[in-house]
N, C-alpha and C positions, 0 to 999 in steps of 0.2 A: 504494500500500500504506500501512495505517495505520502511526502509530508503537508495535512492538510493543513496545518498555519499556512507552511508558506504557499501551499497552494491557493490560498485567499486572500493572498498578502498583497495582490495586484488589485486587487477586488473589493474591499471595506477595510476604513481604519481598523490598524491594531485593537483601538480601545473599544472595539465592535464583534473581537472574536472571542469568545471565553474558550480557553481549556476546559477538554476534558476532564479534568481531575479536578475544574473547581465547580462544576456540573450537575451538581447534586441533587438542584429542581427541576432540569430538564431530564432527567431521566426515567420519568415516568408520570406517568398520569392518576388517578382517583379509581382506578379498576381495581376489586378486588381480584387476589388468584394473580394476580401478573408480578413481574419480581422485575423490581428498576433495572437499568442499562444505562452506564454512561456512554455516550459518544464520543468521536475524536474531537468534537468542540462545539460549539454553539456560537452561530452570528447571528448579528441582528441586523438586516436589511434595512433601508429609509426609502427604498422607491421602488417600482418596477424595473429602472436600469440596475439596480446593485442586484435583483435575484436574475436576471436574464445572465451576470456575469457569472452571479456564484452556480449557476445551473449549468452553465457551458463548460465551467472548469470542470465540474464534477462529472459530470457526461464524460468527459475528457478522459478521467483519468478512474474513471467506471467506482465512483466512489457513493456510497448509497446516502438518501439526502432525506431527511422526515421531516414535514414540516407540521409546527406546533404554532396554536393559540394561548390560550390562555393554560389548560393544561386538566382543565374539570371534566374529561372523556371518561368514560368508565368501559370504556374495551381494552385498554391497552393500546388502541393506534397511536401512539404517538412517542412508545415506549422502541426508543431507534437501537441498528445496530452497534457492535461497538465501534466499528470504523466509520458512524453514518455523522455528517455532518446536520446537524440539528437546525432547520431554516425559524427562528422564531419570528412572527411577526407583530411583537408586542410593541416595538416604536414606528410600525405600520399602523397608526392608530387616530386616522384622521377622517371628519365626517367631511365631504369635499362637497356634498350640494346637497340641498332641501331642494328639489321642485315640490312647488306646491300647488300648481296647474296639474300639471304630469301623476301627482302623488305619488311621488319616489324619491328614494334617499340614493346616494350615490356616495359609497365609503370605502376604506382600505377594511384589510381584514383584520388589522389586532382592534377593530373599535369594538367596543362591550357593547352589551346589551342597556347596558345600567346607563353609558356615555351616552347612546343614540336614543334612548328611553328622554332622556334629559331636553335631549337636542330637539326631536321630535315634538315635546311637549310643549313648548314653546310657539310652535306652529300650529296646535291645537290638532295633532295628527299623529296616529302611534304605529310603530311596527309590531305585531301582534304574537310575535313567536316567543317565548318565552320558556327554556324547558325545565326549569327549578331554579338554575345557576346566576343570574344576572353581571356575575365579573365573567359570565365565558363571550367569547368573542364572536364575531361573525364567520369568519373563516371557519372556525370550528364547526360553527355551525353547519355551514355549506356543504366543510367534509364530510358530517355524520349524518346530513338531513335530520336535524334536529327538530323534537317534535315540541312535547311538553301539554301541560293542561289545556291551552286556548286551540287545542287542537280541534275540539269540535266542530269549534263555529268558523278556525280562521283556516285548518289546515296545518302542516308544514313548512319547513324552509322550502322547500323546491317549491311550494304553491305560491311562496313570495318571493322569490328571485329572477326577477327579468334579463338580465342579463350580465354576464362576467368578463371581466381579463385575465386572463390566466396565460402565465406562460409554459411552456414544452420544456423537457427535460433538453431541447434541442437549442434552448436559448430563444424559439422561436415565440413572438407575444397573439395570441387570437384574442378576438371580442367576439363574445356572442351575443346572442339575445340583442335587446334595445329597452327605449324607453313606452315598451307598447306592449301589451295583456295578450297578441295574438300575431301567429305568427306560422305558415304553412309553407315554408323555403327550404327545404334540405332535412340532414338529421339537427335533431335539435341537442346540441351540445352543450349548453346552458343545462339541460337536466342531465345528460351523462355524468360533469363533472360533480353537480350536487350528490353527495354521498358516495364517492369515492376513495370517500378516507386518504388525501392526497396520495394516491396510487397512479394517480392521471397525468396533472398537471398543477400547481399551483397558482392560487387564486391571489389577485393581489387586487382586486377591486372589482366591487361588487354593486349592482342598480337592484333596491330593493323594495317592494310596494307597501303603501304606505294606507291607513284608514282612517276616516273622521275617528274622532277620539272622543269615545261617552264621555259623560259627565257625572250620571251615575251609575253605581253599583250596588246588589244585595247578594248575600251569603242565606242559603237555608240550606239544614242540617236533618236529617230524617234518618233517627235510626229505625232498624229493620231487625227483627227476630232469626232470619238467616238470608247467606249472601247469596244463596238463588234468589229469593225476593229480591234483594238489590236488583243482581243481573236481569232477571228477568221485567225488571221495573225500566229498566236503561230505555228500551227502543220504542217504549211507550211514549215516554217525554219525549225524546229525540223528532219521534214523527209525531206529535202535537202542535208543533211549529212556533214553539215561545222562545226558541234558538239562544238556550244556555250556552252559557262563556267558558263555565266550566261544569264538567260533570264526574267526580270521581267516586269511588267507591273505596273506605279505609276500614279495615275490617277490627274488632273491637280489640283484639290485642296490640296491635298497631297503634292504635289511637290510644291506646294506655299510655302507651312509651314516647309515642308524642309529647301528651301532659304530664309527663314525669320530667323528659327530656327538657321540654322549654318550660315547663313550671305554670303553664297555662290552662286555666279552668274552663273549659269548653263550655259550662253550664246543665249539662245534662244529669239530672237527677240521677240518686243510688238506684233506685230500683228499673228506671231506664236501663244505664246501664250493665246492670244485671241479666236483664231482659234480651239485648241488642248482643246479636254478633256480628254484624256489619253496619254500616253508616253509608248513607251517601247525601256527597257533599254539592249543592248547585248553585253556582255564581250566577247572577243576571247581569246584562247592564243595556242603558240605554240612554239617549240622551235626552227624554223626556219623563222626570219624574214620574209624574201620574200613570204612563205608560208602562213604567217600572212596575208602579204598585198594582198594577192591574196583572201583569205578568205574573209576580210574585204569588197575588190572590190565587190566580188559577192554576200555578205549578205546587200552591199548598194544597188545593182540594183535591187533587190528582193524588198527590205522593199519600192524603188519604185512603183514596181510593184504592191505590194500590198496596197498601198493608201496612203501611210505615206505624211503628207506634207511636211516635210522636211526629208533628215536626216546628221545628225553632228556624222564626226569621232572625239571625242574631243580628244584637246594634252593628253597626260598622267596626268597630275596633274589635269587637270577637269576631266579626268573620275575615276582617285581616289576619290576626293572631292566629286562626285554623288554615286558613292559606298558606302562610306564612310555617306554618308547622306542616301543614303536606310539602310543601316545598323541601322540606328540609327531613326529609323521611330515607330519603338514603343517607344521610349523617347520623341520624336514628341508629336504622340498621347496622350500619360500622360500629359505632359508639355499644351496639351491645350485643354485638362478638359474629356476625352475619359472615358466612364463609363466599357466598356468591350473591352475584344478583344479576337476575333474570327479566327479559321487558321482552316476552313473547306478546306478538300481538295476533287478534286472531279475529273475524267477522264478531263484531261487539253481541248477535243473539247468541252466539255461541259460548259466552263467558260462562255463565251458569255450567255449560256440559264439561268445558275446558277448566271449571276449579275442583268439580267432582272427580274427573281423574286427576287433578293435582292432589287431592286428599288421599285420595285409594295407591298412590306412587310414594306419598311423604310416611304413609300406616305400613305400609310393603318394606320401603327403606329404614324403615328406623329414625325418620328425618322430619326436624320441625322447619313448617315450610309457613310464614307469615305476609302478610301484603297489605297492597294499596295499588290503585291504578286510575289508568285513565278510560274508565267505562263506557264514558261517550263514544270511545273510537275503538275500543279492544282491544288496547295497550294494559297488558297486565303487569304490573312489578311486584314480583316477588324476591322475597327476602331467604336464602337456604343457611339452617343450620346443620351441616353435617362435616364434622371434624377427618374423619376417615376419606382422605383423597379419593381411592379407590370407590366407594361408595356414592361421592360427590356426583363423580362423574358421570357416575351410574344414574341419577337423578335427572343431573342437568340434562345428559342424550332424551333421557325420558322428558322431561318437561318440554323438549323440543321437539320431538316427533309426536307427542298429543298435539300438540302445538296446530304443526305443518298440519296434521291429519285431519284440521278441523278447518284448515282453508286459511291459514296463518302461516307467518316465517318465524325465522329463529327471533330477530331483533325489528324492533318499532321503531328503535329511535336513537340507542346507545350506538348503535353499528357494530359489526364484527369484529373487528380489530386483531388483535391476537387471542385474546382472552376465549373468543366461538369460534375462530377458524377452526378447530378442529371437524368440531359438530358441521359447522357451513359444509366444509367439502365432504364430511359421510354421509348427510343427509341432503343436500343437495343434488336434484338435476344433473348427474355427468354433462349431457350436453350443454345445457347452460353456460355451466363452470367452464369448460373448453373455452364459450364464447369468450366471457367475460378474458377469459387468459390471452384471445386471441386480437380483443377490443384494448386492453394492458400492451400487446406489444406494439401496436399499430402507434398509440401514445407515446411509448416509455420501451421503444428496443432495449436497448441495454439493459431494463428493468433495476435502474440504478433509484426510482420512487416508491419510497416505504415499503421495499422488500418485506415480505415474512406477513403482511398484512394483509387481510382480505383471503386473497385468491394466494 
């Protein structure tokens, strides 16, 4: 292997490369199961001309290149080889235009959620993807098609990314997409590159769509005597047409360690929950009060209707605080000893059939299997306690072939990264996976972009 200093030593100031060895936040990412990797160094780019330099060396001298966001992934993609040069773009971190005719943002990719949240707001206009993290970045984003709660009503990244610049492992710079919602000219490569987990090409700016921004918001809470009635409650609302912000489902041990974890009283009486082994949680919003409260009325006589045993429209500051605690539900997990975590997603009627074999899989293994998810869309996260590697694994394959067999993939939202390739290519399509391998070289010959990842 060449020496990669100096092979970057043409290419960005000295005071822009880190050693490997002083590396020790770039070596991995928020995956559980993945084990850090330093790199031969870490630079930090300032433009699209410094990565087309640093790509052409590296191509050059067939040296493998990861590029990193903020670093909040939970696959492992980002977790590079030891010779891979680490591309971060964290002082790539500039919002470059509001149109607000157009309603698109147009940014580099180390800008956060939380920066462009800010920026956005000010023009009375948000970008709606949010996937728990708000310091992860956009690029990140881009790579994993990152989903998150407002998934119901807004979608995903790839349902809001109009178009990118990304450069080739070749040095070479393409734009895709534009500043327009339709588009029937060619292959659309603006969505190849979203969720590539930079295996493709690297993104160094991004045109992103943008929505009036409500005004208000309500949280209601409904717990449920068991999580089939949740699931089975899910696509009643959904096609009611009161177009919840958020829809999730936290099942009652879950939401214990929630309120343990952030010290937050949800308000639900003892004998509630006693009662309750699942919860579900539904955001409204709107930018017309009355039209809120009108929504609200009629998404409470429903959740009657449908079994709930209570339901609580909580004040605003408790339904942030339970937001704000589902957000924060895989720090939970970590926090109290979770060996994996799982975000099978799978046709949202299906949830109900897909957590009954989750139970009959965790009673079989030996395995305490806990959760929370995104209902609305049939993103399930589950939390796996099972200390025995061996046995893990055994689990997870299972959790993922119930999965697939229910008309679902392995990942919704985390992406494959290291941490599922294994599962990805056993349980995958052969012919697929060829493609995918043969769409990789067509991009990235040398296969010098985040080797070991994905495919």
């Amino acid at each position: 292997m060449p020496d990669v200093s100096a092979l970057l030593g043409d290419v960005v100031p000295a005071d822009r490369v880190l050693a490997g060895a002083q590396a020790d936040d770039y070596a991995h990412d928020e995956a559980l199961g993945s084990f850090p990797r330093a790199p031969a160094c870490v630079v930090f780019p300032t433009s699209t001309h410094e990565v087309v330099a640093i790509l052409r060396a590296a191509n050059e001298q067939r040296v493998p290149v990861t590029a990193r966001g903020s670093g909040t992934g939970l696959s492992g993609a980002v977790v590079p080889a030891p010779s891979a040069i680490v591309v971060s773009f964290e002082r790539m971190n500039r919002v470059l235009e509001i149109d607000v005719d157009n309603q698109v943002a147009v940014v580099e990719p180390g800008v956060t959620l939380a920066q462009l949240d800010e920026v956005t707001a000010a023009h009375g206009l948000v970008y709606p993807v949010f996937p728990g993290e708000y310091g992860s970045s956009i690029g990140g984003n881009v790579g994993t098609n990152a989903g998150g709660m407002r998934a119901v009503k807004y979608g995903v990244t790839r349902h809001q990314v109009l178009g990118l610049e990304a450069v080739l492992p070749s040095g070479d710079v393409i734009r895709t997409g534009g500043r327009f919602v339709k588009g029937s000219t060619g292959y659309d490569l603006t969505q190849l590159i979203v969720g590539s987990e930079g295996t493709l090409a690297l993104v160094t700016e991004a045109i992103l769509k943008l929505y009036p921004r409500p005004e208000f918001q309500a949280t209601v809470m409904a717990p449920f005597r068991t999580l089939e009635e949740v699931t089975r409650a899910v696509p009643q609302i959904v096609a009611s047409g009161i177009g919840p912000l958020i829809l999730e489902y936290i099942d009652a041990v879950t939401l214990a360690a929630m309120a343990s974890h952030t010290g937050v009283d949800f308000g639900v009486p003892e004998d509630v929950k006693q009662a309750a082994s699942a919860h579900l949680v539904v955001m409204m919003e709107n930018r017309v009060e009355a039209r809120l409260d009108e929504d609200v009325h009629t998404l409470a006589e429903q959740l009657s209707e449908l079994g709930a045993i209570d339901v609580y429209v909580l004040p605003p500051t408790a339904g942030t605080q339970l937001i704000e605690a589902r957000e924060k539900a895989f720090w939970v997990a970590k926090a109290s000893g979770a060996d994996d975590i799982v975000d099978v997603v799978v046709p949202r009627a299906a949830i109900a059939q897909f957590m009954t074999k989750v139970a009959e899989l965790a009673q079989a293994e030996g395995t305490w299997i806990a959760g929370c998810g995104h209902a609305g869309d049939g993103n399930v996260h589950l939390s796996v306690f099972q200390r025995d590697a061996g046995k893990r694994s055994k689990v997870m394959r299972g959790l993922f072939e119930v999965g697939m067999s229910l008309g679902g993939v392995i990942s919704g939202e985390h992406g494959i990264g290291t941490t599922k390739r294994t599962y990805f290519l056993e349980l995958e399509d052969p012919v697929k996976v060829d493609l995918m391998r043969r769409i990789k070289a067509a991009f990235d010959p040398n296969g010098i972009l985040n080797p070991g990842v994905t495919i």
